[in-house]
C-alpha positions as CSV (number, residue, x, y, z in Angstrom):
1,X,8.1,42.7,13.3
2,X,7.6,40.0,10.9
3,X,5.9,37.4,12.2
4,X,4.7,34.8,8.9
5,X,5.2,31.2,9.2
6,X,6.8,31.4,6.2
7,X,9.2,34.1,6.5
8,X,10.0,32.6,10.2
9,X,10.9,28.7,8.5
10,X,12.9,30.4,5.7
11,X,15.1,32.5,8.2
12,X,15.6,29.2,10.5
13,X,16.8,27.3,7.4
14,X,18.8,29.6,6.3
15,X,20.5,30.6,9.9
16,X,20.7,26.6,10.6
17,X,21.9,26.2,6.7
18,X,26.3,26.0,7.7
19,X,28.6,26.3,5.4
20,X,30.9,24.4,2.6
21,X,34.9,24.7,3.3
22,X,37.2,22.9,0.9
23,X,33.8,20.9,-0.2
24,X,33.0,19.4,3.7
25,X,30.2,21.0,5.3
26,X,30.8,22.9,8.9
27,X,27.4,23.5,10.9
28,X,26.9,27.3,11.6
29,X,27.2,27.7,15.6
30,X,26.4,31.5,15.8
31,X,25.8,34.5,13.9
32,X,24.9,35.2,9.9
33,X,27.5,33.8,7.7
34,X,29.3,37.1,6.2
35,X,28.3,37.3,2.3
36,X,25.0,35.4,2.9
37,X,21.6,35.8,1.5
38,X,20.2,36.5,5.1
39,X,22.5,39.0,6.2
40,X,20.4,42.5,4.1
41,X,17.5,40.7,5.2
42,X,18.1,40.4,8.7
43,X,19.8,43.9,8.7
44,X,17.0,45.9,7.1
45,X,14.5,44.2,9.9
46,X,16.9,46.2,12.5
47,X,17.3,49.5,10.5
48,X,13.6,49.4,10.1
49,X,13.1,49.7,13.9
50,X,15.9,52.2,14.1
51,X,14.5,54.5,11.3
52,X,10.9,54.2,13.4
53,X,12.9,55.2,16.4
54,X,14.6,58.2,14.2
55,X,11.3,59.0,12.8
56,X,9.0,59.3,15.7
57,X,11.6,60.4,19.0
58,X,14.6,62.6,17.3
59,X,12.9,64.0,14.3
60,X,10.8,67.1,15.5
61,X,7.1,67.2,14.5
């Protein structure tokens, strides 16, 4: 798990960021806008635990 300041206030302002429709912004109420710089980010933090998981229970020693 990361757990840096830094990396912690960039994720918040980027999840908190919203989004610009026809030039008027819309506040982001849940989820990872689609096409955003956060969502690889945010997705290789979860295959990271998953490829532990796949290392260390399923693959044999």
């Amino acid at each position: 798990m990361i757990r840096t300041a830094p990396f912690i206030r960039l994720m918040s302002g980027l999840l908190d960021a919203g989004y610009l429709e026809d030039w008027k912004y819309n506040a982001t109420h849940s989820g990872v806008p689609q096409g955003s710089v956060v969502s690889p980010i945010l997705s290789n933090v979860v295959l990271d635990k998953l490829d532990q998981y796949v290392e260390r229970e399923l693959i044999p020693v």
